[in-house]
MIDO-80510 format. One record per residue (C-alpha): residue number from 1; residue in three letters; x, y, z. Coordinates in steps of 0.25 Angstrom, whole numbers, plus 2048, in hexadecimal, padded with zeros to 3 digits. Layout:
<recs>
n:NUM res:ALA u:X v:Y w:Z;
...
</recs>
This chain:
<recs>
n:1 res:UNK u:777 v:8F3 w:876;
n:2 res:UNK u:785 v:8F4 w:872;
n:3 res:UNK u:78A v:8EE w:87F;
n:4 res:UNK u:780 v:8E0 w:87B;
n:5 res:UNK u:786 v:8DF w:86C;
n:6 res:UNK u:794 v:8DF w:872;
n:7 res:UNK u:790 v:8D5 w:879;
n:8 res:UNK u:788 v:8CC w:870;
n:9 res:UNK u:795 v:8CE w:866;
n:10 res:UNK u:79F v:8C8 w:871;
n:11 res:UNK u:796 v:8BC w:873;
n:12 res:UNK u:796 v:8BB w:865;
n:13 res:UNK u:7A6 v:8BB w:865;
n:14 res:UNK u:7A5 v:8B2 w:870;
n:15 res:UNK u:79C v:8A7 w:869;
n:16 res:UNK u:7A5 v:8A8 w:85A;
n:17 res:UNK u:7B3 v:8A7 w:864;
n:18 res:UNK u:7AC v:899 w:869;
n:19 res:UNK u:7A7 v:895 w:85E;
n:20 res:UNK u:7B4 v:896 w:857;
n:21 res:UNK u:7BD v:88F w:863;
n:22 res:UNK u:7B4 v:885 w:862;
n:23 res:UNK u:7B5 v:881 w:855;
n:24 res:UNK u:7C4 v:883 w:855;
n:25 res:UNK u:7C2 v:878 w:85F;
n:26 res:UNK u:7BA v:86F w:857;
n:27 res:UNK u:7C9 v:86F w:84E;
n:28 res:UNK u:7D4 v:871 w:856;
n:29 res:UNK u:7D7 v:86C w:866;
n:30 res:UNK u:7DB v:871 w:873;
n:31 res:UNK u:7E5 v:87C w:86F;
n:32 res:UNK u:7E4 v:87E w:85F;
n:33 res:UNK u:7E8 v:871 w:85D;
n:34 res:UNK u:7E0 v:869 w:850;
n:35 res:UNK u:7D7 v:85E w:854;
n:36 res:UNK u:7DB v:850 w:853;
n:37 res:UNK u:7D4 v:849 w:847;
n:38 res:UNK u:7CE v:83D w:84C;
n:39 res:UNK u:7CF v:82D w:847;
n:40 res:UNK u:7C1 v:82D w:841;
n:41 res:UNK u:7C5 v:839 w:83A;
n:42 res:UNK u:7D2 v:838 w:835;
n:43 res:UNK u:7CD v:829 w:830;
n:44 res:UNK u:7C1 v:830 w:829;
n:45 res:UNK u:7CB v:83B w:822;
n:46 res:UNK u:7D6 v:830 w:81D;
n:47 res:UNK u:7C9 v:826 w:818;
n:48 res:UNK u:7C3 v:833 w:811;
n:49 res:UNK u:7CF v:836 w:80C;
n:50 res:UNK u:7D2 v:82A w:807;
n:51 res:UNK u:7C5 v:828 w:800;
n:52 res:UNK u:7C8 v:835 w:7F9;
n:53 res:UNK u:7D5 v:830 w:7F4;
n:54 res:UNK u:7DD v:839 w:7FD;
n:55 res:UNK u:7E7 v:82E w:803;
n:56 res:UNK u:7F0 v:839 w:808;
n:57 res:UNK u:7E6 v:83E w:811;
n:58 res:UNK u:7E1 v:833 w:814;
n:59 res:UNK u:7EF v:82D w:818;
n:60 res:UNK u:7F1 v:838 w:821;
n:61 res:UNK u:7E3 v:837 w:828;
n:62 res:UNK u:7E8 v:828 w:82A;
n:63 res:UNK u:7F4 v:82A w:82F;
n:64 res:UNK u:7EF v:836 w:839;
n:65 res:UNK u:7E6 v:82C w:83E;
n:66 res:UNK u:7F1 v:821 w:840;
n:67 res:UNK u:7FB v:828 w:846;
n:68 res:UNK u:7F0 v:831 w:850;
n:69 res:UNK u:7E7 v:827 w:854;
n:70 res:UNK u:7F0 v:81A w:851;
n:71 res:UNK u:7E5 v:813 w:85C;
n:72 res:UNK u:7DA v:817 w:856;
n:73 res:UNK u:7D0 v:80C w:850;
n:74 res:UNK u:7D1 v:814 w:844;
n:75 res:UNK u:7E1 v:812 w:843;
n:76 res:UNK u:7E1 v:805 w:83C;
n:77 res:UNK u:7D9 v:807 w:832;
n:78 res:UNK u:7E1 v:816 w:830;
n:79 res:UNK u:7ED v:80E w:82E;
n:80 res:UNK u:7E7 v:805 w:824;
n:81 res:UNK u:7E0 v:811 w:81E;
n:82 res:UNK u:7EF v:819 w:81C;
n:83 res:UNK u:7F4 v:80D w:814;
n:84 res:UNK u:7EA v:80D w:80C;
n:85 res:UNK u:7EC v:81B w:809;
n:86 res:UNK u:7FC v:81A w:806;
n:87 res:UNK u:7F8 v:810 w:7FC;
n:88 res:UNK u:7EE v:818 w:7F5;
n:89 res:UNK u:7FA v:823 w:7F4;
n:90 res:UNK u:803 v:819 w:7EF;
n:91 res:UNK u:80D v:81A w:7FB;
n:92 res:UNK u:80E v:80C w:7F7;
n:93 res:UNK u:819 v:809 w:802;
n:94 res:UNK u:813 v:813 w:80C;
n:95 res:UNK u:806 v:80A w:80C;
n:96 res:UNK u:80F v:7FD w:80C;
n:97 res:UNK u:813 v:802 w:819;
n:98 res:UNK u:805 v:806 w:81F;
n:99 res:UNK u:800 v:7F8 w:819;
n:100 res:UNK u:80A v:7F0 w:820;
n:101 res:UNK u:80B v:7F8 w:82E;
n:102 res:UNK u:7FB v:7F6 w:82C;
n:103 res:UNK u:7FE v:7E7 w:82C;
n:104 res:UNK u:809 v:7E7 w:837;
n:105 res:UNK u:801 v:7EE w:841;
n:106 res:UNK u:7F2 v:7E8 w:83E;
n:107 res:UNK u:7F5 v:7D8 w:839;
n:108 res:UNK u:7E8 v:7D5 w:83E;
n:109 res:UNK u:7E0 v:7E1 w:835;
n:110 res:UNK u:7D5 v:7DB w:82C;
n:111 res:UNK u:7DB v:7E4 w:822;
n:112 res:UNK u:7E9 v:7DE w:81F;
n:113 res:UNK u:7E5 v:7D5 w:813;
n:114 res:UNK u:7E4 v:7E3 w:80E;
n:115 res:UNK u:7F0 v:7EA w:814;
n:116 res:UNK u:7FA v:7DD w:80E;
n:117 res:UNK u:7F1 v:7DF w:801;
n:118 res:UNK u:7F5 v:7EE w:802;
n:119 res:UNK u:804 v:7EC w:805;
n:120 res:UNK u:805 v:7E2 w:7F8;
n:121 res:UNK u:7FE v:7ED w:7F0;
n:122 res:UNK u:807 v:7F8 w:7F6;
n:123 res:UNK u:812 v:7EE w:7EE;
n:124 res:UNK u:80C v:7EA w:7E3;
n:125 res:UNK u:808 v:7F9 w:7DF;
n:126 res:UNK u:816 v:7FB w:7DE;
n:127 res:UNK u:81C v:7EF w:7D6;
n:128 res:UNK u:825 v:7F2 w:7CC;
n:129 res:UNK u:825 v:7EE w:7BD;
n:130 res:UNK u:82C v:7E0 w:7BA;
n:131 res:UNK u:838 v:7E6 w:7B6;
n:132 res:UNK u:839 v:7ED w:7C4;
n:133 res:UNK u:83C v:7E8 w:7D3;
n:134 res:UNK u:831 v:7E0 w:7D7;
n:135 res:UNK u:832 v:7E0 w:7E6;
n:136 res:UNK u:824 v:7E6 w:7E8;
n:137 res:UNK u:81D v:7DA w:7E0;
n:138 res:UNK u:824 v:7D2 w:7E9;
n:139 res:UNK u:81F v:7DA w:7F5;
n:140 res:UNK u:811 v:7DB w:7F0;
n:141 res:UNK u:811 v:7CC w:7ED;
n:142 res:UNK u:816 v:7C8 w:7FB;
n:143 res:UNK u:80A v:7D1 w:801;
n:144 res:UNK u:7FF v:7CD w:7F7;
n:145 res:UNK u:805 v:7BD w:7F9;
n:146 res:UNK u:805 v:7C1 w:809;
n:147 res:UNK u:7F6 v:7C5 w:808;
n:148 res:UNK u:7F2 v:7B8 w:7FF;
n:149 res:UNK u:7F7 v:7AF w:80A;
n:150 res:UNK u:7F3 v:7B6 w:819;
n:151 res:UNK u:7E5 v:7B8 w:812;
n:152 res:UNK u:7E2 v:7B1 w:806;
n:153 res:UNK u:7D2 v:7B2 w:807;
n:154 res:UNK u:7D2 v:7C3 w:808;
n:155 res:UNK u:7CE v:7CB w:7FC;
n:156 res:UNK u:7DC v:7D3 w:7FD;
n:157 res:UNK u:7E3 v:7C7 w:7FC;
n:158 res:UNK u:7DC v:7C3 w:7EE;
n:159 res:UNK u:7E0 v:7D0 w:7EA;
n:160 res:UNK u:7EE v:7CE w:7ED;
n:161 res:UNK u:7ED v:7C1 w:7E7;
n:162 res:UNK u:7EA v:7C8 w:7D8;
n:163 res:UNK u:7F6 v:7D1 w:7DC;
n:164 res:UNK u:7FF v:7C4 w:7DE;
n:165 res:UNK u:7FF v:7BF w:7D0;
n:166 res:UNK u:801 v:7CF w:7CB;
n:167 res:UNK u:80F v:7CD w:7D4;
n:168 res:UNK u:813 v:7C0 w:7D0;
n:169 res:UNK u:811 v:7C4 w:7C1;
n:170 res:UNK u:81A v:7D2 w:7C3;
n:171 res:UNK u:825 v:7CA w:7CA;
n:172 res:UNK u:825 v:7BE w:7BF;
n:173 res:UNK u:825 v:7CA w:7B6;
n:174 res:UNK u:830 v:7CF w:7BC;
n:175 res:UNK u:839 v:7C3 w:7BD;
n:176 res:UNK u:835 v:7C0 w:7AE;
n:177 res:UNK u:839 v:7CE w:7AB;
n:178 res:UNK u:849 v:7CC w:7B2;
n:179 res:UNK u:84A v:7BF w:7AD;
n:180 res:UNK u:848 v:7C3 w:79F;
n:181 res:UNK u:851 v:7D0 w:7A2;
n:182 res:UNK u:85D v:7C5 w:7A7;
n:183 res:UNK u:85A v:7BC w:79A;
n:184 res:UNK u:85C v:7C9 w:791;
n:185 res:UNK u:869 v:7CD w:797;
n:186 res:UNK u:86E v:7BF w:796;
n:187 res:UNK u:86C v:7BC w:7A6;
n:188 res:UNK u:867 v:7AE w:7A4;
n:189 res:UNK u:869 v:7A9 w:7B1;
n:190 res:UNK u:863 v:7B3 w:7B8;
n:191 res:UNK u:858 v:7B3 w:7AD;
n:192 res:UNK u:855 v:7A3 w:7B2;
n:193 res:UNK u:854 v:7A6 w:7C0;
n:194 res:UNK u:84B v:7B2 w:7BD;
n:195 res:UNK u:842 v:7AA w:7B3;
n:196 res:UNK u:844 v:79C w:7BE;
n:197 res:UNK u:83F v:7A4 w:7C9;
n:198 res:UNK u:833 v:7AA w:7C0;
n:199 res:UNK u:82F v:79C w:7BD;
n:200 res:UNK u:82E v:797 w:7CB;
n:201 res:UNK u:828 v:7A4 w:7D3;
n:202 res:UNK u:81F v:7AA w:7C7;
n:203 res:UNK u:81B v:79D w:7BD;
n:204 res:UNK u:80C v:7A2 w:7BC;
n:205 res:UNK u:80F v:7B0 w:7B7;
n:206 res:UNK u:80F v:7B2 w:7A8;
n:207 res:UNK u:81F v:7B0 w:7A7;
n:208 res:UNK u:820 v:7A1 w:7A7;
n:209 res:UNK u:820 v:79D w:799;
n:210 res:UNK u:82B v:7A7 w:795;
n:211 res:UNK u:832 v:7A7 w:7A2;
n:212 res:UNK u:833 v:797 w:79E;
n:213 res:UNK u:839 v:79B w:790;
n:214 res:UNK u:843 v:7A6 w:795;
n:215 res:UNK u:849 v:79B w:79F;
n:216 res:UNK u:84C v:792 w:792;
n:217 res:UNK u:852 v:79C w:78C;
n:218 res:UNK u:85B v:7A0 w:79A;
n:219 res:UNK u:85E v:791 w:79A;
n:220 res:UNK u:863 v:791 w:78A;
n:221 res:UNK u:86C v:79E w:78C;
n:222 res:UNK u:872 v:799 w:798;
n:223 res:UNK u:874 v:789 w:790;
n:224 res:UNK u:87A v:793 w:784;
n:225 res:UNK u:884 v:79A w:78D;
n:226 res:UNK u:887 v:78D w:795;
n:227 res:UNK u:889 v:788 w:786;
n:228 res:UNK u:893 v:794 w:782;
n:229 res:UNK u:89B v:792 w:790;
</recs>
């Protein structure tokens, strides 16, 4: 009798030592090694992840998916997806970067009205105050400007044309701004040229009128110093 339990008991060993190797093998490989994730699931874990406003694993389940699979159907559309993510972090110059390698790599894409629309937006997040460097209103112009022409009849390309006139307004504002700061320290030269060049490149911007009346008096200070000298 004792002789048949031993034995039942080491069948029974026998069937729990299976079962475990076989599950360990359902998660790891030949030789311990963790399974691979595949596309379909590291696309599903970013999109998920990205639905739940977890962009920094969703950027790291789309970049797995680029750099492991980069022939996958499924790579594309993970490099879109990682862009998207940087910009929802705020890596403004990060997604910049993704949106434009996007664009180099796929110019064909039916998605590129949106990744231009997205590379102004990475600027135009980041535009300064008028009393600061405007070099990212310029850069978001030039993209929103870029978009408007290649495909005037697309829906991105309306948005970026509301995003236009926001542009033209900062950098009117802006030229104002330094105009009026050369006219308050006596710089009236440099004041005209500032309120000359307003007048040609911004006329529709809500500085006409009083760019017009602070060129008058540019033009009367520098007659009274002509006048003294």
């Amino acid at each position: 009798m004792n002789q048949r339990v031993a034995v039942i008991v080491k069948r029974l060993i026998l069937i729990l030592v299976l079962a475990f190797f076989m599950s360990g093998c359902s998660v790891f490989g030949l030789g311990g090694k963790k399974r691979e994730k595949s596309p379909e699931e590291l696309m599903s874990e970013g999109v998920s992840a990205f639905e739940d406003g977890n962009y920094i694993k969703a950027a790291t389940s789309f970049q797995d998916l680029k750099d492991r699979y980069p022939y996958s159907t499924l790579a594309v559309q993970a490099e879109l997806r990682l862009a998207d993510a940087l910009f929802k972090r705020k890596e403004f110059e990060q997604a910049l970067e993704a949106y434009k390698e996007f664009e180099g790599l796929h110019p064909k894409n039916k998605s590129i009205p949106y990744v231009i629309y997205q590379q102004g937006m990475c600027n135009f997040l980041r535009m300064n105050a008028i009393d600061r460097d405007q070099t990212n209103t310029k850069k978001a112009l030039q993209e929103f400007e870029r978009l408007s022409k290649e495909a005037p009849k697309d829906p991105f390309a309306l948005m970026a044309r509301r995003r236009i006139r926001k542009c033209l307004i900062n950098l009117a504002e802006h030229e104002f701004y330094v105009g009026h700061f050369y006219f308050k320290t006596g710089r009236y030269v440099a004041a005209l040229k500032r309120f000359e060049y307003l007048i040609t490149h911004y006329p529709d911007h809500g500085q006409y009128e009083k760019t017009l009346i602070y060129m008058a008096k540019c033009k009367e200070k520098l007659s009274e110093q002509k006048a003294v000298h």
